[in-house]
Each structure stands twice: as structure tokens, then as C-alpha cells.
C-alpha positions as CSV (number, residue, x, y, z in Angstrom):
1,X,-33.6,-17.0,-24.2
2,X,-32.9,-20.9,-23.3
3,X,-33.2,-20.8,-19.4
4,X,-30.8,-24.5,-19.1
5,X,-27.7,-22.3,-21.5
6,X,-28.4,-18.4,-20.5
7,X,-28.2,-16.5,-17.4
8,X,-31.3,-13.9,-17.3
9,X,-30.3,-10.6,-17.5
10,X,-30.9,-10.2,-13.4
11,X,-28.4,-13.0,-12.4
12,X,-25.6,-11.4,-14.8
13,X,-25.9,-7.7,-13.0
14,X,-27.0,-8.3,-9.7
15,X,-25.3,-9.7,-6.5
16,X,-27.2,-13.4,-5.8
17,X,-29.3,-11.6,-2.8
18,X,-30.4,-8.7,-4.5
19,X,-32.2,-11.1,-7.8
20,X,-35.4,-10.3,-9.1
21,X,-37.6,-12.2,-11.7
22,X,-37.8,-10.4,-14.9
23,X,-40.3,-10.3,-17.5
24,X,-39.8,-11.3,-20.8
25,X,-40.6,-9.7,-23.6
26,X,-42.5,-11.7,-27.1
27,X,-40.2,-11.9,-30.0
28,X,-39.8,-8.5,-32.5
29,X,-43.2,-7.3,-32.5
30,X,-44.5,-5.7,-36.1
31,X,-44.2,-1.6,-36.2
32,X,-43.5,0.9,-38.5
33,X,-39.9,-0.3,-38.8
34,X,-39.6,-3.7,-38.5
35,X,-42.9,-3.9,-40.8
36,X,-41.0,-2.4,-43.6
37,X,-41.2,-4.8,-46.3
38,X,-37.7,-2.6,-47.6
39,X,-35.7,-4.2,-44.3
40,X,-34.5,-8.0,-44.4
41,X,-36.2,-9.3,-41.5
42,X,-32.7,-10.9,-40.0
43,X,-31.4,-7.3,-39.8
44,X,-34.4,-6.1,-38.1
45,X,-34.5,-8.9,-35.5
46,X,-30.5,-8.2,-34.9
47,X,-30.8,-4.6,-34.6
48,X,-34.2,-3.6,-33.6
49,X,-35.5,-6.7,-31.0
50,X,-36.8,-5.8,-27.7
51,X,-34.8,-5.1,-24.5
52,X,-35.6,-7.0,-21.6
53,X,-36.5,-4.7,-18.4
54,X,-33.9,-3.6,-16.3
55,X,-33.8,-5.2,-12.5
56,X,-35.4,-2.8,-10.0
57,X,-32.7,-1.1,-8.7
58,X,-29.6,-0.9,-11.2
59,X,-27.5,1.6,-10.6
60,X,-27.7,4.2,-13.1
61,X,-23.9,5.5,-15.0
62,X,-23.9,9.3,-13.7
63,X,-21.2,11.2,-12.5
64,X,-20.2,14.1,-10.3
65,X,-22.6,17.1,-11.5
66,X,-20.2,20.5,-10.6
67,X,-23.0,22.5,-12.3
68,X,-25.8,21.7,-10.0
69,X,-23.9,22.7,-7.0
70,X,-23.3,25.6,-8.6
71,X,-26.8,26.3,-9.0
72,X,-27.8,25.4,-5.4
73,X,-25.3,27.2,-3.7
74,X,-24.3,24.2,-1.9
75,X,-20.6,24.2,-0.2
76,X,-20.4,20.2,0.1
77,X,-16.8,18.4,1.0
78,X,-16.0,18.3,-2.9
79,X,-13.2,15.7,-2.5
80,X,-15.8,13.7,-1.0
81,X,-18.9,14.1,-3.1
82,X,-16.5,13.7,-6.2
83,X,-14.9,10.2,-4.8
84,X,-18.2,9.4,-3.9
85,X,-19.6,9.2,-7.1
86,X,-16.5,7.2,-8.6
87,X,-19.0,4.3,-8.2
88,X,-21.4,4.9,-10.9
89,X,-19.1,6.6,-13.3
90,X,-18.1,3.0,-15.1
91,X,-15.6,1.8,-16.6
92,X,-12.0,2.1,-14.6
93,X,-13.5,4.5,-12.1
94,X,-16.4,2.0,-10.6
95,X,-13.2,-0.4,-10.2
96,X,-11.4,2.7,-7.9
97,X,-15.1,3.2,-6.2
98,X,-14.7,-0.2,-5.2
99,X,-11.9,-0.2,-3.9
100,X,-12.6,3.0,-1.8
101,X,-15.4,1.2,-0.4
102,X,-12.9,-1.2,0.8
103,X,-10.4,1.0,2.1
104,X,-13.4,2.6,4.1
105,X,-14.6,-0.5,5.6
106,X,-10.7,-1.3,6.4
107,X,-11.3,2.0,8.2
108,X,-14.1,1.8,9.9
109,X,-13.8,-1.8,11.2
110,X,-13.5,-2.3,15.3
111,X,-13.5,-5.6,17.2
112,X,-16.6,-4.4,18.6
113,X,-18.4,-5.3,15.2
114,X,-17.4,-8.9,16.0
115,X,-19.7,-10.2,18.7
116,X,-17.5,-11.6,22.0
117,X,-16.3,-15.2,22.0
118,X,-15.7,-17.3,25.3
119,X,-12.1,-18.2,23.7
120,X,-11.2,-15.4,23.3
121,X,-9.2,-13.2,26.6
122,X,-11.8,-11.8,29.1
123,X,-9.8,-8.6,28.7
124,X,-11.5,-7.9,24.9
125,X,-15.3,-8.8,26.6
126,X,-16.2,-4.6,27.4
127,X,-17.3,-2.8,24.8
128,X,-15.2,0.2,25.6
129,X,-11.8,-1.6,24.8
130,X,-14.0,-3.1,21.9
131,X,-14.3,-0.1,20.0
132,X,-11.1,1.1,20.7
133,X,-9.8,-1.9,18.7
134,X,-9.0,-1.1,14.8
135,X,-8.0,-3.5,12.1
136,X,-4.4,-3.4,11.4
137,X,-3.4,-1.5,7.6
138,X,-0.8,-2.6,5.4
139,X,0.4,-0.7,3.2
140,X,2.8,-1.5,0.2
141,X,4.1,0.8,-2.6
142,X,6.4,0.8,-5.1
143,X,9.1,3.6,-5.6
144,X,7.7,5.6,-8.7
145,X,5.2,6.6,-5.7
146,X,8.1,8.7,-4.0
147,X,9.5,9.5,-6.9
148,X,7.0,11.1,-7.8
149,X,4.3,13.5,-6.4
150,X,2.6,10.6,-5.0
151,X,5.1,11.1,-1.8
152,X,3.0,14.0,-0.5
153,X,-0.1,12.0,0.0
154,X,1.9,9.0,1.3
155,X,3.3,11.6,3.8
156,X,0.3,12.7,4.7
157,X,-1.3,9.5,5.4
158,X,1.6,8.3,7.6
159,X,1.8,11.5,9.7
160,X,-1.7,11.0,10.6
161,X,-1.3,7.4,11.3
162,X,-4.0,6.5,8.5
163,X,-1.8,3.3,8.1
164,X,0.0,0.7,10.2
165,X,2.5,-1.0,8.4
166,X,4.9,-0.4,5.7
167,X,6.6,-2.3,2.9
168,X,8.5,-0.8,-0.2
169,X,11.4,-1.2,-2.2
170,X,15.1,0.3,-1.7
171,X,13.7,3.3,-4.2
172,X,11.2,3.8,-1.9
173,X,13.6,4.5,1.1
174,X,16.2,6.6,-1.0
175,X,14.3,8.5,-3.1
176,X,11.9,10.0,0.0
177,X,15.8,10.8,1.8
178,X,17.4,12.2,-1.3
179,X,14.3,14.7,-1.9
180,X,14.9,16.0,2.0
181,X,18.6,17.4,0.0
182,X,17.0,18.5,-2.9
183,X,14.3,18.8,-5.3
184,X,13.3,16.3,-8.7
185,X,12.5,18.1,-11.6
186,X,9.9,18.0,-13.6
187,X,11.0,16.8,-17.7
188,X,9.9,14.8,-20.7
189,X,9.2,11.3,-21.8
190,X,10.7,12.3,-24.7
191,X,14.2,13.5,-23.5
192,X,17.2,11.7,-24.5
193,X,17.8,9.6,-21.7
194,X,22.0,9.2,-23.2
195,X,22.3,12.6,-23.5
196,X,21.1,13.7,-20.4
197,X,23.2,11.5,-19.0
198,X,26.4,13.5,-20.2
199,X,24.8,15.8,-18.4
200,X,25.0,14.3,-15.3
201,X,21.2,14.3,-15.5
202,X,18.7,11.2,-14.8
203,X,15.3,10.4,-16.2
204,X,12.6,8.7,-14.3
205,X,10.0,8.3,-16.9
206,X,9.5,12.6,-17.4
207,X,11.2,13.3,-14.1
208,X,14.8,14.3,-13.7
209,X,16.9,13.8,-10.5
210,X,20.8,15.4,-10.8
211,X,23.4,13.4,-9.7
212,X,24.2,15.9,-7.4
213,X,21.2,14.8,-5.5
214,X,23.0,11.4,-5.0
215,X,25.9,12.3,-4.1
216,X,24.0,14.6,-1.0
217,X,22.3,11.5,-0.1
218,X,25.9,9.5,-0.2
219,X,27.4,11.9,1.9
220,X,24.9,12.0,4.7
221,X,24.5,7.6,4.5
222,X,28.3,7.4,4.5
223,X,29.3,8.0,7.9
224,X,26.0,7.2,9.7
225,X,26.9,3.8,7.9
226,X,30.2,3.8,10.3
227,X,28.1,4.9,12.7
228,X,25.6,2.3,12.9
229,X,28.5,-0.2,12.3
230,X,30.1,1.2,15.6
231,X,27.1,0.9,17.6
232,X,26.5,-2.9,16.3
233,X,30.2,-4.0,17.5
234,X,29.4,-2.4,20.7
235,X,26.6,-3.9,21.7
236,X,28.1,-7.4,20.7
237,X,31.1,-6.9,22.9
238,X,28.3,-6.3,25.9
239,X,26.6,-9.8,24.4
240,X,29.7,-11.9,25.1
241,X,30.0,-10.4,28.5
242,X,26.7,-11.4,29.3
243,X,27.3,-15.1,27.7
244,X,30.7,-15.4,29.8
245,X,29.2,-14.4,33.1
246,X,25.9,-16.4,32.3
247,X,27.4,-19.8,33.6
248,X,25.9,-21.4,30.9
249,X,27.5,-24.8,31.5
250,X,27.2,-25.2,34.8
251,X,23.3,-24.1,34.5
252,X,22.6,-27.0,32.0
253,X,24.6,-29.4,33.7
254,X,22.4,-28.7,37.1
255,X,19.3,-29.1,34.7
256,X,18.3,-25.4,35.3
257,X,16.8,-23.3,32.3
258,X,19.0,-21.1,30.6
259,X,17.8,-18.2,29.0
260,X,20.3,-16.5,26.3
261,X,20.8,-12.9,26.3
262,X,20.0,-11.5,22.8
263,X,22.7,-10.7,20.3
264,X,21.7,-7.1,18.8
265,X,21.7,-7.2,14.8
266,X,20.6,-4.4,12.5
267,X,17.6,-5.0,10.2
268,X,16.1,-3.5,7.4
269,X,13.5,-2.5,9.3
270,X,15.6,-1.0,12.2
271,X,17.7,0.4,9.5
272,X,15.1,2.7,8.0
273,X,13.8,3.7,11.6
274,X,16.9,5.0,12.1
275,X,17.2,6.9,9.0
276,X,13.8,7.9,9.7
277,X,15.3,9.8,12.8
278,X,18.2,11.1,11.3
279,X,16.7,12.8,8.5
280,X,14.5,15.2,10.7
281,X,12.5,16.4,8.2
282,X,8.9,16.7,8.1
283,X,8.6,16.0,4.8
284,X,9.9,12.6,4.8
285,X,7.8,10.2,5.0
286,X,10.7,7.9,6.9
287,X,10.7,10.8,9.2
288,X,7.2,10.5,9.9
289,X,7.0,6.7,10.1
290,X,9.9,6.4,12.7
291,X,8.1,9.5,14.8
292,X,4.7,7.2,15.0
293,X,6.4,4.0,15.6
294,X,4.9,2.4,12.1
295,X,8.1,0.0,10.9
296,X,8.8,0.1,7.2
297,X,10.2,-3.1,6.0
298,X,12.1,-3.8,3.0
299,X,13.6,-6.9,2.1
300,X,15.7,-5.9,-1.0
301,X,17.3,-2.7,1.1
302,X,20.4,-3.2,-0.6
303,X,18.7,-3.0,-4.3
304,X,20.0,0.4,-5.1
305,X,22.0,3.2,-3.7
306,X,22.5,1.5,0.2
307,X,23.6,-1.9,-1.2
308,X,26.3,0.0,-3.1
309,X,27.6,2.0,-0.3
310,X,27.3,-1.2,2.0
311,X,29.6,-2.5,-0.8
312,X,31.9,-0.2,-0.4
313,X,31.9,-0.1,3.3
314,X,32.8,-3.8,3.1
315,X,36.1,-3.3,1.7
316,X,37.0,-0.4,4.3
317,X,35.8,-2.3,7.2
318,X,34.1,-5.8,7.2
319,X,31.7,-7.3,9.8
320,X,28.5,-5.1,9.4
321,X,25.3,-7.6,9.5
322,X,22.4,-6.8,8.0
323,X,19.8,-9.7,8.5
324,X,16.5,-10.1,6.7
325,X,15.0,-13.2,8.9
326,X,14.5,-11.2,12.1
327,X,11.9,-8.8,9.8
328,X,10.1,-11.7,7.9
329,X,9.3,-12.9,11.8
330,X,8.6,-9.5,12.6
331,X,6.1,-8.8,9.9
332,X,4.4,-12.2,10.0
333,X,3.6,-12.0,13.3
334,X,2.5,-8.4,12.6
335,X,-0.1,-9.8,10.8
336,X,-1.1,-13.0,12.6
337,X,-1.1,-11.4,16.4
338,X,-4.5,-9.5,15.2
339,X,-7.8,-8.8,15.2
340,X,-8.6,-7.7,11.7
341,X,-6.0,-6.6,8.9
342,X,-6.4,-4.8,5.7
343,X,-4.4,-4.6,2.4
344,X,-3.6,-1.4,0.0
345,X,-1.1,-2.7,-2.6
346,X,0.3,-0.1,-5.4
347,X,2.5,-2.1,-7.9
348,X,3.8,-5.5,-7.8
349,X,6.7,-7.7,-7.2
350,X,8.3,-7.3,-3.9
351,X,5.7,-5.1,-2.2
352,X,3.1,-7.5,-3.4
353,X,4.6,-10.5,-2.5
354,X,6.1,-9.8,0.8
């Protein structure tokens, strides 16, 4: 091995800390094989040359062994003891082990772990509010996860507040609200996505959603549309009372501060809170999410089935505002205003970006 070109076998398997000097072996030694006058030496130096020892402790490729607990009796967590061994299975699963082990540390993390600095507010010095202190979670997904059965688990991990914030794309908001009317089915990659269609059927890779589900969703968005729309010109008409009876002018010409009463506008964000609440079902995940106060954001709300009734709500009544720049401050200052945050990403574009 040339020490100035190669890496030894240590430094290409083991993180820098955990090194070890190896020994190395002589070149192909003469034996029963290699000796054989019948084998061109080339070959046998390819094929048969000595290994070099493995580092002192390498993990070993093993997986989950069902048959030993079996034999012992045991009654371990098996959703556990089979994640847990994700690690050392190679391939793919090490790379999901990893990642667990990250999730786990996103979990486990409290400002106490982080020794007390002067700077910091005198209010974070006890160790009690400390450990009380969690790392904020952000979570992104794309919509084939509540399209399909992946909702469940998303559910599940929102109603027990395993997560802190939310972003996903305008699938991702319909489709968990259109399965609260009724059900996808279960199909075929193979099914002929034109003829389904005159069937009034849609395909979603081997799923099928009717269009009757749609039109449920449409007639339950439709008037809470007007509703929402009713509530925003409201609460405008009590803004420009405020800014008439304000005396703005006379305040600035006496030098005194003035301090602008805020003009209510609907969000994306405040948008799927209040879907969220209208739905009342518990197995929404919006539902869940607006019960536990963790926002969901979604720049591209209109990218789908909302943006086409907004569309149409336009032409029957204009004026409704939907405005993206008070969530891009609200989320950015989600994540700079603390301690620690983590990131679980499934999919790309738009949840991976924002």
C-alpha cells in the first residue's frame, strides 16, 4: 500500500477519533493455492492476496434476529428492537438508522445540555426551566404523504405534539380535508389513467380518489370562503375606525410616537388553522395541528383545489387578500427566536426549500 497515495484501511471506515494503527500484512504468502504451479501468479495475487485486519471495533452487518426472541421468550418493544438494529443492517437501512439517531437526538436535546452563558437572560440560569427547554422540530412533507397511508403516522405525531412546526404543499392541506368526506381507494399502477377518468375516477400513482370526493371538499370550502371573506372586511372597517380616531397627524406634528393599529389579513397559515377548526375531525391532521397550536405553513396554498375556488370567488366577489409575506416573517422568526431546532424533510421542492 503507498502510505503518501492510499488511505489505510482504518482512516476509510472509522470516524477520525476512533483510528487505530493496523498491521500489515507481507505480500501473497506461498500455500497450497497460490503455490500451484497450474495458477498464473497475477490471478492468484488478484484474487487470493491477504486481507488486512479489521479495526477493533467495526461494526458487524447483522440484523433483527425474530428467531432468537422466540427462543428466549423475551417480550421486548419490537418496533424498537427492530428500528434499533436498522444501523447495522447496510445498505439503505444504515442510512434510515442514521437518520433515527438524529431524530432521537432532535428529541432528546434540552437547553440544559448547553452549559449557562452570562449573555444569555438570567431567566434561562436554573436548571429546572433548563430542562424544560426542547429544541424546536420542523417538519416538512410533501402530499403523496397524505395521500397516502403515511397520513396516519403524521396524525399521530402531531396529536402528540412530537413536532413543532409544519410546512407542506396545497396537496397536503386538501387531500388530509377531502379524506375527513370520504375514503381513497386502493388501485393499480397499471390502470388506465384516460379511462378511469371517464369514469370520473383519479389515479394517484395505484390510489384512486372519486371526483365525488372533490366536489364534498368544494362544497364545505365554498361558503367558509365567504365566510372568512366576511370576517376579513369586518375587521378592516374596525381598522379605519381606529386610524380616523387615532389623530395621526396631529400626533406627528407634536413629535409624539405613533403607533398604528394593525390591519387584520388572512394568511396561509391562518388559513389552514382555520380549516383545521372547521373540519372537527380527529382524523385530520389540520384538526390536530390547529387543536395544539403547531401552525402549518404553505406558501403555494393556491396550487390546487383552493387556488381554483379562490378563482372563482374572485369573479363573485373581489377583495379577499391572501398574503404570503406575514408567514415567511412568521416562520423565520420561528426558527431564529430559539434555542435549538431540528429538521425532518420528506420530498423536495417547496417543503425543502421553504
Amino acid at each position: 500500500m503507498n502510505s503518501k497515495e492510499d488511505k489505510n484501511l482504518s482512516e476509510m471506515i472509522l470516524p477520525k477519533d476512533e483510528r487505530v494503527e493496523i498491521l500489515k500484512t507481507a505480500p501473497l504468502t506461498s500455500n497450497s493455492i497460490s503455490a500451484n504451479p497450474h495458477i498464473p501468479s497475477i490471478t492468484a495475487s488478484a484474487v487470493l492476496g491477504e486481507s488486512e485486519t479489521m479495526p477493533e471495533g467495526t461494526p458487524i452487518v447483522k440484523g433483527h434476529d425474530f428467531q432468537k426472541i422466540n427462543e428466549t421468550n423475551q417480550s421486548p418493544d419490537l418496533l424498537d428492537a427492530l428500528i434499533s438494529s436498522y444501523a447495522t443492517m447496510g445498505f439503505q437501512a444504515s442510512n434510515v438508522g442514521l437518520a433515527i439517531d438524529q431524530i432521537n437526538a432532535m428529541r432528546n436535546w434540552r437547553l440544559s445540555d448547553v452549559p449557562y452563558q452570562t449573555s444569555e437572560d438570567t431567566s434561562l440560569q436554573p436548571s429546572q426551566v433548563r430542562n424544560k427547554i426542547r429544541a424546536r422540530i420542523f417538519f416538512s412533507y410533501t402530499s403523496n404523504q397524505i395521500s397516502c397511508g403515511q397520513r396516519e403516522i403524521i396524525r399521530y405525531l402531531v396529536q402528540n405534539k412530537m413536532v413543532d412546526v409544519i410546512v407542506t404543499t396545497a396537496g397536503g392541506i386538501e387531500e388530509d380535508l377531502i379524506k375527513c368526506f370520504e375514503p381513497t381507494f386502493m388501485g393499480d399502477f397499471k390502470l388506465d389513467g384516460k379511462e378511469l377518468r371517464k369514469k370520473g375516477i383519479n389515479r394517484i400513482g395505484n390510489l384512486l380518489i372519486p371526483n365525488r370526493n372533490y366536489c364534498q371538499f368544494e362544497d364545505w370550502m365554498g361558503p367558509l370562503i365567504d365566510k372568512m371573506h366576511n370576517e376579513q372586511d369586518s375587521k378592516n372597517i374596525e381598522w379605519a375606525h381606529e386610524i380616523a380616531n387615532a389623530n395621526i397627524d396631529v400626533n406627528m406634528k407634536q413629535g409624539k410616537d405613533v403607533h398604528l393599529p394593525e390591519k387584520f389579513v388572512w394568511t396561509p397559515s391562518k388559513i389552514i388553522e382555520r380549516l383545521g377548526t372547521e373540519i372537527d375531525d380527529e382524523s385530520s391532521v389540520l384538526y390536530w395541528a390547529a387543536k395544539n397550536k403547531i401552525p402549518i405553513f404553505c406558501p403555494a396554498l393556491t396550487d390546487g383545489s383552493i387556488g381554483d375556488m379562490l378563482y372563482f370567488h374572485s369573479y363573485k366577489r373581489n377583495g379577499f387578500v391572501l398574503d404570503i409575506n406575514e408567514d415567511i416573517r412568521r416562520i423565520n422568526d420561528l426558527a431564529v427566536k430559539c434555542h435549538s431546532s431540528g429538521q425532518i424533510i420528506i420530498g423536495g421542492g417547496l417543503v425543502k426549500h421553504h
